[in-house]
N, C-alpha and C positions, 0 to 999 in steps of 0.2 A: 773668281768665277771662271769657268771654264766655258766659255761664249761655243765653242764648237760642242761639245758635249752635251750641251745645254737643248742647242739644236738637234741634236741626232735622237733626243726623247720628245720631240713633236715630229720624228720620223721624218728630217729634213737631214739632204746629206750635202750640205754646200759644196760648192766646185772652187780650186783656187781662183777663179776668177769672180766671185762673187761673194770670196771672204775679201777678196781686194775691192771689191765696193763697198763693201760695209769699212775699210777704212779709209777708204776715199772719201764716204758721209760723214765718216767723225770726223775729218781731215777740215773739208770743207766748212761742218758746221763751226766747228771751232773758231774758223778764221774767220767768219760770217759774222758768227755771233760777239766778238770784240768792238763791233760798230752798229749791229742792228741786233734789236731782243729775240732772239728765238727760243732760247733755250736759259732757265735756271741752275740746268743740272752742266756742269764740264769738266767734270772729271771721267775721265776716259771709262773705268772701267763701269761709271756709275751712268755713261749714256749707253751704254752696250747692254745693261743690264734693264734699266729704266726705260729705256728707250727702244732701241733695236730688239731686245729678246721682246719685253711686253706687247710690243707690235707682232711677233711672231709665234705669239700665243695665240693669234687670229689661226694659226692650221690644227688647234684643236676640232674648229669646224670647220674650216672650209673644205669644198669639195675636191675629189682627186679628176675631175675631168674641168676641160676647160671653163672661164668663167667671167664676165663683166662685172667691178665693183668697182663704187663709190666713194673716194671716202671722203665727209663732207666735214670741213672747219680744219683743215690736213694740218694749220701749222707751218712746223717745220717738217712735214713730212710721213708721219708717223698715224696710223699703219700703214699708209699708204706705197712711197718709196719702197722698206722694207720688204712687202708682200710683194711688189713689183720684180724688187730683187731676187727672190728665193723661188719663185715661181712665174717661169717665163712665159709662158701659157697664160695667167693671167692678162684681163685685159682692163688696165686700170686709170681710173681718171679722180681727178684731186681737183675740189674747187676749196676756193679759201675768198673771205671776203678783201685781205688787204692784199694790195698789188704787190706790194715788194715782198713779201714772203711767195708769190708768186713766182717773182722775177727771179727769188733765190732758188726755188726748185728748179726754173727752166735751166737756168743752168748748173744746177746738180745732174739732172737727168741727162742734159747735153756731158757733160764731162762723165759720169757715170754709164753711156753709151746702152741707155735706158730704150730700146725701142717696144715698149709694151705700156708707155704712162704717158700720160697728159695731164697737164696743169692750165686750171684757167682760172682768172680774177673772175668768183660769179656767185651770189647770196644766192645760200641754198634754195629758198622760197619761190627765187626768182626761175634760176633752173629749171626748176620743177615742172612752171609753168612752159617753160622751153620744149623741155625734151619728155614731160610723161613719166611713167614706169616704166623705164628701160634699163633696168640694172639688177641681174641675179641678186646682188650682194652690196647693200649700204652698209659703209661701216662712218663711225666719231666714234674719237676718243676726248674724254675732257672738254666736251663746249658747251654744253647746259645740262640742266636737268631733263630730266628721262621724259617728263612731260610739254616741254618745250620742243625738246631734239624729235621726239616721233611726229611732230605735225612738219619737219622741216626735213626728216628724213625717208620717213612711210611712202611720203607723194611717189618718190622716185624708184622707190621697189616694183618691181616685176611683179604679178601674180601666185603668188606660191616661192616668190623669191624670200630673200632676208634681210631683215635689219638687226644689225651687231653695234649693243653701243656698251663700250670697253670702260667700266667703272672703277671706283675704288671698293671701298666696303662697304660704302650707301646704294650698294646694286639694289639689292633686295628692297630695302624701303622704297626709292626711286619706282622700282616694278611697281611697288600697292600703289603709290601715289599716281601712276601714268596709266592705272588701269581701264579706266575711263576712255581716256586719252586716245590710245592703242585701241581699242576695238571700236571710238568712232571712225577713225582714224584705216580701219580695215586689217586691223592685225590683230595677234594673237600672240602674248608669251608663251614660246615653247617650252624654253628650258634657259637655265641662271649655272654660269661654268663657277665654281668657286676656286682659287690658284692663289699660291703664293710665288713670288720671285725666289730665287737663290740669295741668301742671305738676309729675307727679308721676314717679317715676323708677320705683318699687314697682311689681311685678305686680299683678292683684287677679284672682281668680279665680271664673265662677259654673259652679256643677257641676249639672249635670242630670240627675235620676234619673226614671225609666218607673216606674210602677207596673206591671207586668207578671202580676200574681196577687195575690190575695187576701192580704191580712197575717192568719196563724194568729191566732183569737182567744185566746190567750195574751198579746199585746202590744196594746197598752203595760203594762210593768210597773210599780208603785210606782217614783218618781223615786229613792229610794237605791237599790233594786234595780238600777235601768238604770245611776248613777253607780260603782257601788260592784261590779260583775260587769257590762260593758259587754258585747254581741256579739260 
């Protein structure tokens, strides 16, 4: 796979100093991931591809003017990092519930000389209740179901903002299933991106929801709540 190529057809024109971060991240991860779980995938060109471009699949939509996003359960990083990287103009913050994937990102970002992202140890739910709908742009990738994640991600969308949650093939079904969910919840499916990776045969799916109204201050609930009695 041609990682730059790959880039320049979601209209992204990386700078050498920011293909040099994207090998700094695999550098890092790599050495990270030998003593803490972050990552399944470690073959070089299979996290650039898996990893990096599909997180960069996020500039199908994003906007071309500046922009504050979310991106909540980050992981190892992913969309989050990434999108930080490719677009500096972003203004991006990463919460994850365990510390030490925390602690790994601050210092990615410290050494990646990241000054557009923040990393904080913080349950989404909890968040929410924090800080409101303050955020153009929530994005998760891979941490629940569709009906789970909007009551954990919705809270903190802006008004007429978005919620991007980056699926596998079960996009679609997920959607029918979260229907409910989502418009208690103050949102609206706009539209469902259907992509495949380079080399890859699997669908991948990104689903776009409107923040269309106000999410009732009843939500977000306690996390077993929201697991354990879904929308």
């Amino acid at each position: 796979m041609d990682f730059l190529a790959e880039t320049k057809k979601l209209n992204l024109n990386l700078t050498p100093n920011q293909i040099k971060q994207f090998s700094l991240y695999y550098e890092s991860l790599i050495r990270v991931n030998s003593y803490m779980n972050l990552t399944a995938i470690t073959e070089k060109e299979a996290i650039y591809r898996k990893h990096f471009l599909d997180s960069l699949e996020l500039f199908r939509i994003l906007p071309s003017q500046p922009y504050s996003l979310c991106d909540v359960g980050s992981g190892a990083g992913f969309p989050g990092i990434p999108v930080a990287i490719a677009d500096i103009n972003a203004k991006v913050t990463i919460i994850d519930a365990l510390n030490k994937r925390i602690q790994f990102l601050d210092d990615l970002i410290h050494d990646l000389a990241l000054t557009n992202v923040i990393a904080m140890h913080k349950r989404a739910e909890d968040y929410a209740k924090e800080v409101g709908a303050s955020f153009d742009i929530v994005t998760a990738r891979a941490v629940a179901k569709l009906n789970i994640l909007a009551e954990l991600c919705l809270p903190l969308v802006k008004l007429n903002g978005i919620f991007v949650a980056m699926k596998g093939s079960s996009g679609k079904e997920e959607a029918l299933e979260a229907k409910h969910a989502v418009q208690v919840l103050g949102g609206r499916i706009e539209k469902i991106i259907e992509f495949s990776l380079p080399d890859e045969q699997e669908k991948r799916q990104i689903l776009v929801i409107r923040k269309i109204k106000a999410t009732p201050s009843l939500y977000p609930r306690a996390y077993g709540k929201i697991k354990e009695k879904p929308l």
